[in-house]
Backbone as numpy.savetxt, mean C-alpha at the origin, in Angstrom:
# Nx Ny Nz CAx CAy CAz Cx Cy Cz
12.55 -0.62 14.04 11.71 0.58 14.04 12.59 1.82 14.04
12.09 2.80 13.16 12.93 3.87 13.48 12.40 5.10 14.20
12.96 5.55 14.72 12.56 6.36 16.03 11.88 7.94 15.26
11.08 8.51 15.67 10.13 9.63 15.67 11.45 10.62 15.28
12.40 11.45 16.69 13.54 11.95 15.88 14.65 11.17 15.79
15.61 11.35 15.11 17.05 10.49 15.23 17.96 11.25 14.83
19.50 10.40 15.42 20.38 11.56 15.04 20.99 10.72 13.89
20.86 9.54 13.60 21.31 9.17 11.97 21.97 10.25 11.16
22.74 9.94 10.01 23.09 10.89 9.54 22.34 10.68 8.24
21.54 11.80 7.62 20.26 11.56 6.62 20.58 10.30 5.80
22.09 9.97 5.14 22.13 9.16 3.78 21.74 7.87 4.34
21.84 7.48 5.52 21.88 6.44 6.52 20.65 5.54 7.08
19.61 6.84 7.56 18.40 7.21 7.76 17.63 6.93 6.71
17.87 7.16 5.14 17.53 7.08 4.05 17.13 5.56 4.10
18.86 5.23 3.69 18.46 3.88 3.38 17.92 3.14 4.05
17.93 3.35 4.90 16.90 2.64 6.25 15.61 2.02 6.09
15.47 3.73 6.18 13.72 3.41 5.65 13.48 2.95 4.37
13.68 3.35 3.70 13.68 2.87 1.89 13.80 1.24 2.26
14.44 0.58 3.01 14.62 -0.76 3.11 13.99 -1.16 3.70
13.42 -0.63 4.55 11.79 -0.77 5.02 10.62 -0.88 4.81
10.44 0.11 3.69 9.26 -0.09 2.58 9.43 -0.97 1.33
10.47 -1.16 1.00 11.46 -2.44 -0.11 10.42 -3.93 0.52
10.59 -3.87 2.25 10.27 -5.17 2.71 8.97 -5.32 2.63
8.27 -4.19 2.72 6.68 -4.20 3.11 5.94 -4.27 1.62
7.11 -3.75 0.43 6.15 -4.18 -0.67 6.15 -5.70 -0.70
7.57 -6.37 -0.39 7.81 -7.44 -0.98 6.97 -8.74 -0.32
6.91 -8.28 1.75 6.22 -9.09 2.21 4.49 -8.91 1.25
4.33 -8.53 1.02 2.70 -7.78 0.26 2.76 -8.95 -1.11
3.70 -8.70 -1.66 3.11 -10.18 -2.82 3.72 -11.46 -2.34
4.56 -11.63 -1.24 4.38 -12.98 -0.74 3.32 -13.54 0.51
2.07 -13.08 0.35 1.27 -13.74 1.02 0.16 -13.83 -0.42
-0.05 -15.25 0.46 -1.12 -15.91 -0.20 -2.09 -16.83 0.68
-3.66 -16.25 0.20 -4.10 -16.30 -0.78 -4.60 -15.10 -0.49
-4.76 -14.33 -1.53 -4.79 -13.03 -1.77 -6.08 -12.36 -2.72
-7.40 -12.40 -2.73 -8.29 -12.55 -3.88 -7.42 -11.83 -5.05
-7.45 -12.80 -6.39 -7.29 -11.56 -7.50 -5.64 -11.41 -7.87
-5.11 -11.44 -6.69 -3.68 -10.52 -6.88 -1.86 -11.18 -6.80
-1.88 -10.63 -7.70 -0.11 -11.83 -7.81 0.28 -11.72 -6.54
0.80 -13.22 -5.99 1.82 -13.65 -5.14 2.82 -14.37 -5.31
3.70 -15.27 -4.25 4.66 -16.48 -4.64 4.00 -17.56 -5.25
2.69 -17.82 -4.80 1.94 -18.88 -5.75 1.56 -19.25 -7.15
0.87 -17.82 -7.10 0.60 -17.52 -8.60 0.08 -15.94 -8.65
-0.45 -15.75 -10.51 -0.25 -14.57 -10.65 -1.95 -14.12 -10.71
-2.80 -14.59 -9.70 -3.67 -13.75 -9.59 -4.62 -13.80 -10.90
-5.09 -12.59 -11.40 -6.05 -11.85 -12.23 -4.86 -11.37 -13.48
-4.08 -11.43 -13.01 -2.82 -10.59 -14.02 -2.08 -11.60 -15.02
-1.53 -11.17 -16.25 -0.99 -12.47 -17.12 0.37 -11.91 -17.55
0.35 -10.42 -16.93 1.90 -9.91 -17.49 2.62 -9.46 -16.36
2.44 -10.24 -15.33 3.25 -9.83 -14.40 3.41 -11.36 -13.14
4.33 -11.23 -12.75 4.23 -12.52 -11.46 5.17 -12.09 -10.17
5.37 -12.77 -9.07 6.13 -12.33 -8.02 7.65 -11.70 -8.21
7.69 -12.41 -9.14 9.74 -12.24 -9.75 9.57 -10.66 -10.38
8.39 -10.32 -11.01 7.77 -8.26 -11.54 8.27 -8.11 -10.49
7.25 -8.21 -9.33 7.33 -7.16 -8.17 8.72 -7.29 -7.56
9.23 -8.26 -7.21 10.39 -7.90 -6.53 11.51 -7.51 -7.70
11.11 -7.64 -8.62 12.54 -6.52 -9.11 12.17 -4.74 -9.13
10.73 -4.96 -9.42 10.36 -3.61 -9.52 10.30 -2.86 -7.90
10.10 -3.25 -6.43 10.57 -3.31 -5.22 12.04 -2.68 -5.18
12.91 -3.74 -6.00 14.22 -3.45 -5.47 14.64 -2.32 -6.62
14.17 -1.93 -7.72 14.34 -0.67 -8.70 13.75 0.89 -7.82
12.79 0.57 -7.31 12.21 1.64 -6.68 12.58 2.23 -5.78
13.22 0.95 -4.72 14.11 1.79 -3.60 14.77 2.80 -3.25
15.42 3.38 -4.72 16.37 4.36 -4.17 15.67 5.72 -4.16
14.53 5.08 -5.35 13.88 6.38 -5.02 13.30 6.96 -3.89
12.70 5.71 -3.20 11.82 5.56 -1.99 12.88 6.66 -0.71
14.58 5.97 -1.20 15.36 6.98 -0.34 15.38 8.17 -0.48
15.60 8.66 -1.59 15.49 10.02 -2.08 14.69 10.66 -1.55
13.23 10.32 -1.12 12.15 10.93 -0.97 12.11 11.32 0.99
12.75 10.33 1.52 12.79 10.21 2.82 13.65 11.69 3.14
14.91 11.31 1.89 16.04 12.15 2.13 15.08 14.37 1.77
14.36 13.38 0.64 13.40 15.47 0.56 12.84 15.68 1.90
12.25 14.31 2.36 11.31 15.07 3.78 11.97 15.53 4.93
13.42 15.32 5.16 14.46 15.91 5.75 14.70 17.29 5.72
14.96 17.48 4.10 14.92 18.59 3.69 13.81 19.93 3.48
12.33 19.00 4.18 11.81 19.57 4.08 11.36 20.22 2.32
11.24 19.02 2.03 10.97 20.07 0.04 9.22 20.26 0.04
8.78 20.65 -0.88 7.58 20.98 -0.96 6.83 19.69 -1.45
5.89 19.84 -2.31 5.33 18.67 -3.13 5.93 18.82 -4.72
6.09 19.75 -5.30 6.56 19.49 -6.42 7.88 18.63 -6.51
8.06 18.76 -5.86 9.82 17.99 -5.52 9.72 16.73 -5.29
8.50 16.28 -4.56 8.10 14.75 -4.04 7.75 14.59 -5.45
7.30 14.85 -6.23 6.57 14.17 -7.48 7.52 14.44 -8.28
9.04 15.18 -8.52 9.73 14.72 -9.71 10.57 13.14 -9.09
10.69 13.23 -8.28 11.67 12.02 -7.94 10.17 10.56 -7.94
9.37 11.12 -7.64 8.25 9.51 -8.07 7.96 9.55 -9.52
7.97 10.31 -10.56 8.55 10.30 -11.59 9.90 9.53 -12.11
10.49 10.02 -11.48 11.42 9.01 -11.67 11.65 7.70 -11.67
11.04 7.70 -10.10 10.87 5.87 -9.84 9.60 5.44 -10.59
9.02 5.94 -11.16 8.00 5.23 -12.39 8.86 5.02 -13.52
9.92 5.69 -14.16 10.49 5.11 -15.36 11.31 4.10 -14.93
11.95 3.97 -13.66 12.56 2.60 -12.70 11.94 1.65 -12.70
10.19 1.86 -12.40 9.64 0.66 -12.62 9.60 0.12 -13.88
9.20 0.97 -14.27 9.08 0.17 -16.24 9.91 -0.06 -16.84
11.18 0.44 -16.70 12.24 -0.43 -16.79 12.48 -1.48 -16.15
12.82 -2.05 -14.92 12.76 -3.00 -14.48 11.23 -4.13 -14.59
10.53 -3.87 -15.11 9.40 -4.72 -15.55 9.02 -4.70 -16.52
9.80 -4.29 -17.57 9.32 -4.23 -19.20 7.78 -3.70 -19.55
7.87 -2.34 -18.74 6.61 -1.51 -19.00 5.50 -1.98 -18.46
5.47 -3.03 -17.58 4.28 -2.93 -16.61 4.63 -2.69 -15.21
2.91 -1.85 -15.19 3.00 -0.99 -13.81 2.88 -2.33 -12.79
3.54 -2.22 -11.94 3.58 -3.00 -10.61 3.00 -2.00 -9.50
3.64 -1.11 -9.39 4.07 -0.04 -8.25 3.34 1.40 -7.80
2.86 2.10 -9.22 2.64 3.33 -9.46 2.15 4.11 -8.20
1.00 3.42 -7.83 0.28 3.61 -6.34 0.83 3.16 -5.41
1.86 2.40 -5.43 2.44 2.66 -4.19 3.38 3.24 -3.93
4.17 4.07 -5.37 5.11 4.62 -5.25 4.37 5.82 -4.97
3.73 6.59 -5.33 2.90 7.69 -4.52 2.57 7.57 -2.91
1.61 6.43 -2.94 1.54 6.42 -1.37 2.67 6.50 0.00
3.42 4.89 -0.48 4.51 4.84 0.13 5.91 5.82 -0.30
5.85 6.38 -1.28 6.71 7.35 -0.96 6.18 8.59 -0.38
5.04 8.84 -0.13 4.64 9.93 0.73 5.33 9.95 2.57
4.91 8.36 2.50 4.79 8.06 4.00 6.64 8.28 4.32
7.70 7.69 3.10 9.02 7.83 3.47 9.26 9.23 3.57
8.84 10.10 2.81 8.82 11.78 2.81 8.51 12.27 4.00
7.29 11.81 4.59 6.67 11.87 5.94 7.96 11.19 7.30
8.66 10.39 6.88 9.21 9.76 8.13 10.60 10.48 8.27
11.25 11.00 6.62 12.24 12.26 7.01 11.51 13.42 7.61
10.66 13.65 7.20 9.73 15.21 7.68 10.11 14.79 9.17
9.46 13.49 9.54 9.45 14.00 11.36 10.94 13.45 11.81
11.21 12.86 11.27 13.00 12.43 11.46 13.87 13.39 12.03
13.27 14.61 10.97 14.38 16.27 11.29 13.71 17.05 11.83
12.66 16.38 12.52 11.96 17.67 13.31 10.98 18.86 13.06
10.35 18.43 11.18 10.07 19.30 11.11 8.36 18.98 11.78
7.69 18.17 12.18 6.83 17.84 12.65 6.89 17.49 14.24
6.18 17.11 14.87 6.15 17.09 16.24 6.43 15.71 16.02
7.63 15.02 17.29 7.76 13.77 17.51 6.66 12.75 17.19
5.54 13.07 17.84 4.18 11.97 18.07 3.80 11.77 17.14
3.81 12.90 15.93 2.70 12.75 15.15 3.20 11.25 14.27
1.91 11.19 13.84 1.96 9.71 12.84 2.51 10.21 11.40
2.78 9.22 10.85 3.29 9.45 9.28 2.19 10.03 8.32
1.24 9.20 8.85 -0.52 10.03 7.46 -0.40 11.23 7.91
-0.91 11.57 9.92 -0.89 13.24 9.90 -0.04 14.12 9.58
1.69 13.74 9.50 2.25 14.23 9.14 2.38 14.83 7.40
1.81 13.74 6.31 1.30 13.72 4.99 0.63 15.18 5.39
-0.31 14.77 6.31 -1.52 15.84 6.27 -1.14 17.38 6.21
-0.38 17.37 7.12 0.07 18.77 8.27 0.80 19.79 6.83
2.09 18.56 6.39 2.72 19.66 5.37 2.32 19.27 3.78
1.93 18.35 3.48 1.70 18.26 2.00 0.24 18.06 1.27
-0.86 17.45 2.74 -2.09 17.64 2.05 -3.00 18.33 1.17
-2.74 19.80 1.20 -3.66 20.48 0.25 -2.84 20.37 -0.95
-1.41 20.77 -1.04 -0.56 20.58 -2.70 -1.22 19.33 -3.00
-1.72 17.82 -2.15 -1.92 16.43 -3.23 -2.94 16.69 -3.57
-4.31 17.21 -3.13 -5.38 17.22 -3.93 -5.32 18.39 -5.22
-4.29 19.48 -5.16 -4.49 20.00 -5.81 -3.65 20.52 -7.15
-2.35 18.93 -6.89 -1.56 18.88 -8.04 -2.41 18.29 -9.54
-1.04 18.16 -9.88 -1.51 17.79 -11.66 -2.17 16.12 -11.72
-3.04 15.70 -12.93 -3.66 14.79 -12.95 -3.38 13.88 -13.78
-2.95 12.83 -14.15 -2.79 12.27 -15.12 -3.92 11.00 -16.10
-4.52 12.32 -16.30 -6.23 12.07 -17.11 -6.76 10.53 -17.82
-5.38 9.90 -18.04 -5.88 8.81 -18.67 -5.56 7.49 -17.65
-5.04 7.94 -16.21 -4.76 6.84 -15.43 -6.27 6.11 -15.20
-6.02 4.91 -13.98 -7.28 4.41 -14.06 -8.19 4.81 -13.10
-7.39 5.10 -12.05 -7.87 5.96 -11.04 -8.29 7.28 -11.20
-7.84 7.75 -12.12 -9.03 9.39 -12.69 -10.00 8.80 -13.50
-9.93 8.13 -14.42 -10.88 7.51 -15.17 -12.04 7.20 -14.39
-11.68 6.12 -13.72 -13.37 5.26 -12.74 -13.71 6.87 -11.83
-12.54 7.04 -11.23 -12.90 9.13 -10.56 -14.38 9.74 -11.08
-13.46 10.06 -12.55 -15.02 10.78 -13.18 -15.96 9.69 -13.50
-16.19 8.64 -13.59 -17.14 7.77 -14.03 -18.07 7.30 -12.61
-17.26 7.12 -11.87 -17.99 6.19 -10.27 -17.96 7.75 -9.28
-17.29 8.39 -9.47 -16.74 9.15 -8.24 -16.23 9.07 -6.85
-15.07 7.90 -7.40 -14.71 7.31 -6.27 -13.75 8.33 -6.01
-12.60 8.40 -5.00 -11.76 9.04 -4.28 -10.50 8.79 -4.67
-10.48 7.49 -4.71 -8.76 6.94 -5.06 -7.97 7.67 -3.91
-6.85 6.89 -4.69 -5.38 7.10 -3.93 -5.25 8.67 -3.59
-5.60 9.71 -4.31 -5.34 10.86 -3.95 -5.85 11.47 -2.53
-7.37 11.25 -2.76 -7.89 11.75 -1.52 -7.27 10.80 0.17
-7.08 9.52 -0.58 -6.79 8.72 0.92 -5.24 9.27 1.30
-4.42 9.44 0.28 -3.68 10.36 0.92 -3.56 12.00 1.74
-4.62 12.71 0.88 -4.95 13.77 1.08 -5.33 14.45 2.65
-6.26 12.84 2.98 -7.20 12.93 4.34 -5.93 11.93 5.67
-4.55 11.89 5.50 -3.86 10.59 5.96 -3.83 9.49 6.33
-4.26 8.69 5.02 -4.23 7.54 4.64 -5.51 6.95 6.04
-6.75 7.37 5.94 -7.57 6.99 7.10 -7.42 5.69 7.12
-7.44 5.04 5.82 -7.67 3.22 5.70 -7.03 2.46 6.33
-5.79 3.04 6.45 -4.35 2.82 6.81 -4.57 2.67 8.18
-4.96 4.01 8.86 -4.80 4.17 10.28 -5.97 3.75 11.14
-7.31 4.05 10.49 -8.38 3.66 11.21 -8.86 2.33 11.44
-8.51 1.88 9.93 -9.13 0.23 9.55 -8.01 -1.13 9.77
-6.83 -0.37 8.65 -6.18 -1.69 8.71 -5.01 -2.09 9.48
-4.72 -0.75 10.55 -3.69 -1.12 11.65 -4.24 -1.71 12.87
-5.45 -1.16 13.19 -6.55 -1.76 13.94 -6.26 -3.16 13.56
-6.50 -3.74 12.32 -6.88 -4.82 12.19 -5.40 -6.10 12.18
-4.36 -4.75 11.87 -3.54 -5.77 11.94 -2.69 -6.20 13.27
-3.30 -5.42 14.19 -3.28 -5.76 15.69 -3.73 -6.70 15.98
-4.93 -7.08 15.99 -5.65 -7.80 15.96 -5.54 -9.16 15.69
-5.26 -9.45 14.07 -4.76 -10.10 13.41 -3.50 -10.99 13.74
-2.81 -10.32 13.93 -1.59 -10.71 14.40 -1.83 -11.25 16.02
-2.54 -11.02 16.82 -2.77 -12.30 17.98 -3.66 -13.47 17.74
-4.44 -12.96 16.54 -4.86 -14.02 15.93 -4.52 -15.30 15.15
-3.61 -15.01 14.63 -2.69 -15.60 14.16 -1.80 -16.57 14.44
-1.29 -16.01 15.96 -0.58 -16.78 16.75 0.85 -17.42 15.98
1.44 -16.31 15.46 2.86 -16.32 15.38 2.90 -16.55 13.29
1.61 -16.62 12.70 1.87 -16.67 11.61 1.96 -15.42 10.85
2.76 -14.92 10.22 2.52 -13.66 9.68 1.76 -13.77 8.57
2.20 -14.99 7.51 1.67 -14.78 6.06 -0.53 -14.51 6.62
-0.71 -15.43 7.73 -1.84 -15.36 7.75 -2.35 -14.08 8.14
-2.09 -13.44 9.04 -2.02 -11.98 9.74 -2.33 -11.11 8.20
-1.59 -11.22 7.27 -1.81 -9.97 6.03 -2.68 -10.47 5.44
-3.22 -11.98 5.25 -4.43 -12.22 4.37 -5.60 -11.26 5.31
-5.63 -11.77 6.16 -6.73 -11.01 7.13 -7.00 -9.23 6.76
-5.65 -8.92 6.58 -5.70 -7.20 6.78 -6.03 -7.29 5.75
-5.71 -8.24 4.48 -6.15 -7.70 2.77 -7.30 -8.28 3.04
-8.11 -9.11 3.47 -9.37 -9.17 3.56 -10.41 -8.09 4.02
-10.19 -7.54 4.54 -10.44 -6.36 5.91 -10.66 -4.63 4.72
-9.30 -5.08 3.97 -8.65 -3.62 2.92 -9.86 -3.83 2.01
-10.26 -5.37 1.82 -10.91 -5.37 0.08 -12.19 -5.04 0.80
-12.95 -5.59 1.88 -14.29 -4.85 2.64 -14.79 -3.52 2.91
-13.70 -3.19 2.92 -13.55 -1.42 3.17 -13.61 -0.95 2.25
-12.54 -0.82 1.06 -12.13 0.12 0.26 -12.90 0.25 -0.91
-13.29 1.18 -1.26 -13.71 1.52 -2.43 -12.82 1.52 -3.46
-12.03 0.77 -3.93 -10.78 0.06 -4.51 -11.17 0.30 -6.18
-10.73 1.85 -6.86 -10.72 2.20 -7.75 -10.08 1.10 -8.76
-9.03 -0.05 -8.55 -8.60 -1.04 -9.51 -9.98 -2.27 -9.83
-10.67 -2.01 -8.69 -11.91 -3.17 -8.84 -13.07 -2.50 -9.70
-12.93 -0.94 -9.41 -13.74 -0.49 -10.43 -13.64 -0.83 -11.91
-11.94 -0.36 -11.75 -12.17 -0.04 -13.67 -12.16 -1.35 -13.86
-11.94 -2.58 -13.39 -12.10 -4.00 -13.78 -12.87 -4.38 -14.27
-14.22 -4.26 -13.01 -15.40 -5.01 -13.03 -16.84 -3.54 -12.93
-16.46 -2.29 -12.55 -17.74 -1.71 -12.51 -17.57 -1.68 -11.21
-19.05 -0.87 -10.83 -19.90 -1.42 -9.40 -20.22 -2.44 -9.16
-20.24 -3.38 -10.14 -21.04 -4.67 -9.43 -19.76 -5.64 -9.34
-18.78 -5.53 -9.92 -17.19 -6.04 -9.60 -16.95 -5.67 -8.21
-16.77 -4.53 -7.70 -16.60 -3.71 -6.65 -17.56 -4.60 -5.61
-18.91 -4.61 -5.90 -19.90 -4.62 -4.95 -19.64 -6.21 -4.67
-19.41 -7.35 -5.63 -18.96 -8.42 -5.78 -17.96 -8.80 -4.78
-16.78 -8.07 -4.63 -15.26 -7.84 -4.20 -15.84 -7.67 -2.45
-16.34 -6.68 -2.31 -16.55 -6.33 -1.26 -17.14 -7.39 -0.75
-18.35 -7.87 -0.74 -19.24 -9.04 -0.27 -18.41 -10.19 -0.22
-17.69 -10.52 -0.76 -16.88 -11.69 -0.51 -16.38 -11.76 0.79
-15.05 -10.76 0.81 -14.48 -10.21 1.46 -15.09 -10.26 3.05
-16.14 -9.54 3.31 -16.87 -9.57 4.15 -17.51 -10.73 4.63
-17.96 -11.23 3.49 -18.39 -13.05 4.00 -17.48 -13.58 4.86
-16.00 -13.37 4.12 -15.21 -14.53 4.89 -15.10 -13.65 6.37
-14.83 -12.62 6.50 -14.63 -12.14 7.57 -15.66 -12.47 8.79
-17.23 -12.14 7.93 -18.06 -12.89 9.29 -18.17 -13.98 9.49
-17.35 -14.76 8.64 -17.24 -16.22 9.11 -15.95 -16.72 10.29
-15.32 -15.62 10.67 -14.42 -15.67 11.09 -12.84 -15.20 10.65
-12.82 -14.85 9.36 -11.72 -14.79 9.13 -10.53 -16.31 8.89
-9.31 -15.71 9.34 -8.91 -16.75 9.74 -8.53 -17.69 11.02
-9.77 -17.36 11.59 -9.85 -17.74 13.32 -10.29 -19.44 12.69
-10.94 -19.11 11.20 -11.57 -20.58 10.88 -10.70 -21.73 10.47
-11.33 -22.83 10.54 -10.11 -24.14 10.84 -9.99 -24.25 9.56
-10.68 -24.05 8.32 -10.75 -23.98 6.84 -10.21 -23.13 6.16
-9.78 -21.91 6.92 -9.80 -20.75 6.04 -9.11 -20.41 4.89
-7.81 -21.43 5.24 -7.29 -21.52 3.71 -7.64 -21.78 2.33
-8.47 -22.81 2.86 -9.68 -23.39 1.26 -10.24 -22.11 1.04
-11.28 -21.63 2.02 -12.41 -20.83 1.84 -11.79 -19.24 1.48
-10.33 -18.59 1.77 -9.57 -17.32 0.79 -9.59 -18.28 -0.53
-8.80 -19.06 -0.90 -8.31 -19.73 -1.94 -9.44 -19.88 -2.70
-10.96 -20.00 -2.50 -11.91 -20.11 -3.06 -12.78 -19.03 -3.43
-12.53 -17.82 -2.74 -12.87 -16.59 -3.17 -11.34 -15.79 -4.22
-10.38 -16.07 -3.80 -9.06 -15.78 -4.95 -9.70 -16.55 -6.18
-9.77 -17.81 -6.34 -10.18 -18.01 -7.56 -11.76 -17.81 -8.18
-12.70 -17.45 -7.49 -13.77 -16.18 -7.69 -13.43 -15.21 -8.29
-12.31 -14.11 -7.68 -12.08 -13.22 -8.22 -11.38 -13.56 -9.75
-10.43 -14.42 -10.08 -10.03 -14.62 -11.09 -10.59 -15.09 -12.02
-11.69 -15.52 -11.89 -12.77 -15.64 -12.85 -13.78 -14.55 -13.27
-13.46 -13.53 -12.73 -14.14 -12.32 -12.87 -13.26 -11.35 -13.35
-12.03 -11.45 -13.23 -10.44 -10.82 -13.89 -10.60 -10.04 -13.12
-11.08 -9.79 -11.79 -10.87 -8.64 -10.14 -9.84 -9.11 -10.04
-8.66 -7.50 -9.65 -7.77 -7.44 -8.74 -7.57 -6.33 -8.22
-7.99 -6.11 -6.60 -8.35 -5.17 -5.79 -6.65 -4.56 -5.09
-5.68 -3.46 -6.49 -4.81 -3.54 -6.28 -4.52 -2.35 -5.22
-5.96 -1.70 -4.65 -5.43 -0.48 -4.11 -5.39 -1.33 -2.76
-5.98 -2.07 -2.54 -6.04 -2.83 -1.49 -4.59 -3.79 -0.92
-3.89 -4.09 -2.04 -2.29 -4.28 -2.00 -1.72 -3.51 -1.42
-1.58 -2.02 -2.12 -0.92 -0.97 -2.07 -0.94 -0.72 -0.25
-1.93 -0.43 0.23 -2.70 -0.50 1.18 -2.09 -0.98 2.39
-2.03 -2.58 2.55 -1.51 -3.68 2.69 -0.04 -3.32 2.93
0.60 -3.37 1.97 1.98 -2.74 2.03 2.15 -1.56 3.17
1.98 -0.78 2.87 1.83 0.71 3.58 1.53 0.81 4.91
0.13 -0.74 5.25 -0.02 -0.71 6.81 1.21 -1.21 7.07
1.81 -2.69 6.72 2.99 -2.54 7.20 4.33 -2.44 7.79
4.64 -1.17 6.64 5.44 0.22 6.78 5.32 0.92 7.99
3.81 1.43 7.59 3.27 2.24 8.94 3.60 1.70 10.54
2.66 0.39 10.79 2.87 -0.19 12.04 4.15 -0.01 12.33
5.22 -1.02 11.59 6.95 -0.59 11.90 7.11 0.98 12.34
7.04 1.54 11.82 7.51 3.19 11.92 6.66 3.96 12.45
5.56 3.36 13.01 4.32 4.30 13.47 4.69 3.62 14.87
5.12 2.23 15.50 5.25 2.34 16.56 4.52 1.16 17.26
3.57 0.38 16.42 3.22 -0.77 16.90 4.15 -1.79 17.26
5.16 -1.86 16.74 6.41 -3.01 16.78 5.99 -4.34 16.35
4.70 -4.37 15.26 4.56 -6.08 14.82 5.01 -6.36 13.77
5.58 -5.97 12.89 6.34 -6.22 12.06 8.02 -6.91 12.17
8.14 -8.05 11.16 9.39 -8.60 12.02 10.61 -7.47 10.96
């Protein structure tokens, strides 16, 4: 865990964290079963991408992920956060032969590394969390930067009027903090020492909740509405408190893949809780 302030010396501090969020993408496609979404098993809903994408595109992204830790040190504004995630978007597509793995989480989670230099150097109050910190210095610049009109998340935007990634950053990451750290507290005594099972739970929990702009442009509302109800089924069935539960994810994952759902904000998500928990202070992350 890294501490609220520190005296690290920034390049140090950097890599730190950057290797921190490296882990939290990577633990994120090695759990399975996952509705929909590439893991070590298999590749989900997706046919151009598999676990071996993400972890190269993970370990391409990193430095950017440092860079960004290293601006929130520096205190940079938002235009500055978005040329260097620019960057790590042509990192990704290079390292994955032009498919997106990352995009949303290189926004999100590089917010949160921006956020953990911000309070690193003091420019935030020790306590605060990484989302409020998002909030405090960069929230109004994210809702009110530039758009990139043909993504999918502006697309379903104007069509559904969902929120996406922007606003959940905008408002600090509520999903993050209200729903799925909660849950991965939780989870994790539930579990009783398993981790892979602990993150099915929280991505179960993420796909119930979220209004998951990737399930939109997939499937619609009734993809979405589909996604969600599942999700929720298994949960009031217990989750994975149940002696089955492996069949019964594994049987809604291949649901979703027959419907070509993959609820990727809900990954992103996933990842980011965590990041968060580690650096926010829960200490369940190994």
């Amino acid at each position: 865990m890294v501490p609220a302030t520190t005296s690290l010396p920034a390049a140090s501090l950097a890599t730190r964290v950057a290797e921190q969020a490296r882990r939290a993408l990577c633990q994120e496609v090695h759990t399975w079963p996952k509705p929909g979404l590439v893991s070590h098993v298999d590749t989900g809903s997706h046919s151009d991408m598999d676990a071996a994408t993400f972890n190269r595109s993970a370990a391409a992204i990193a430095p950017f992920l440092a860079e960004l830790v290293e601006a929130g040190i520096r205190n940079e504004d938002m235009p500055a956060l978005r040329k260097i995630g620019l960057r790590a978007e042509v990192a990704m597509l290079c390292a994955t032969g032009g498919v997106n793995t990352h995009r949303g989480a290189i926004f999100g989670m590089g917010l949160l590394c921006a956020a953990a230099g911000l309070r690193a150097a003091g420019h935030v109050a020790a306590g605060l969390s990484l989302g409020d910190s998002v909030v405090l210095r960069w929230g109004h610049d994210i809702l009110g930067g530039p758009r990139l009109s043909s993504s999918h998340g502006e697309v379903v935007g104007r069509r559904y009027g969902a929120g996406g990634a922007r606003r959940e950053a905008a408002m600090g990451f509520p999903t993050v903090y209200d729903i799925a750290m909660p849950a991965w507290v939780a989870a994790s005594i539930l579990a009783q020492g398993d981790d892979e099972a602990a993150r099915v739970q929280v991505c179960f929990v993420l796909i119930a909740a979220l209004e998951d702009t990737n399930l939109l442009h997939r499937g619609g509302s009734e993809g979405l509405r589909f996604a969600r109800e599942q999700a929720a089924s298994f949960l009031d069935r217990g989750g994975i408190g149940q002696d089955d539960w492996r069949a019964r994810a594994e049987e809604i994952h291949h649901a979703f893949v027959d419907r070509n759902l993959s609820p990727g904000g809900a990954a992103d998500l996933l990842a980011m809780t965590l990041f968060a928990a580690d650096l926010d202070g829960a200490g369940l992350c190994d």
